[in-house]
C-alpha positions in Angstrom: -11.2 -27.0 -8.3 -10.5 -23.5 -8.7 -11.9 -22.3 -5.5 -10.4 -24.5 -3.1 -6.6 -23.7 -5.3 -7.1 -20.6 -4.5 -9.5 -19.8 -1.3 -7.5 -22.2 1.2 -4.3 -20.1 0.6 -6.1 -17.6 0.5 -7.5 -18.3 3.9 -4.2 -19.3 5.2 -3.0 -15.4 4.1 -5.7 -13.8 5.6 -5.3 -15.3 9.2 -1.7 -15.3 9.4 -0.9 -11.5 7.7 -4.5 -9.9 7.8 -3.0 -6.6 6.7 -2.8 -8.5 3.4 -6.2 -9.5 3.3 -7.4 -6.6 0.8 -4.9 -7.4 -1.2 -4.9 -10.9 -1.7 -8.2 -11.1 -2.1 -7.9 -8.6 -5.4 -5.3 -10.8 -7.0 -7.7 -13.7 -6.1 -10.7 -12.3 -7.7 -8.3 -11.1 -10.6 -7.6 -14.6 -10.9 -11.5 -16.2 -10.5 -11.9 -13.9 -13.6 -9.6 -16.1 -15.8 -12.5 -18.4 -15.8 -14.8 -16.3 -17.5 -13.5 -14.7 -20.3 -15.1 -14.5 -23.2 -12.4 -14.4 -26.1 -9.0 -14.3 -26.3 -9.1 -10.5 -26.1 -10.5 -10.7 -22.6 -8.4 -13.6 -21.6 -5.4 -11.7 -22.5 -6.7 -8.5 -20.1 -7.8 -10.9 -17.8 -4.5 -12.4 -17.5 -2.7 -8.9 -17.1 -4.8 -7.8 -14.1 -4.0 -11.1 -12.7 -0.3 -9.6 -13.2 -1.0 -6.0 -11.8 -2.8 -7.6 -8.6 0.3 -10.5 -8.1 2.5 -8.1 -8.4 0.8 -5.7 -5.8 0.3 -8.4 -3.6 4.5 -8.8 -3.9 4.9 -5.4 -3.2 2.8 -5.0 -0.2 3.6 -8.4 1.3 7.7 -6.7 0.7 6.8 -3.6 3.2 5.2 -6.2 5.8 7.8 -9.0 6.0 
């Protein structure tokens, strides 16, 4: 389930605003991490680099549109 969430928009991104693609595809390995943390610890950082990446996604997809 996760991967097609997250690798069809993904796809969709990459084709239609490929100066993006880098960038998107950080916040969507950020997010494939989620998956594998180990304890709440690592959930919790998990969960802020999902942050940092979304957030640097916003900010270059702002300078593009």
């Amino acid at each position: 389930m996760w991967a097609s969430a997250i690798t069809a928009p993904l796809t969709t991104q990459s084709i239609l605003a490929p100066a993006l693609a880098a960038v998107a595809q950080d916040a969507a390995t950020a997010t494939y991490r989620l998956q594998g943390a180990e304890s709440p610890q690592a959930l919790n950082a998990a969960r802020a680099a999902v942050i940092t990446a979304c957030e640097r996604l916003t900010r270059e997809a702002s300078k593009t549109f």
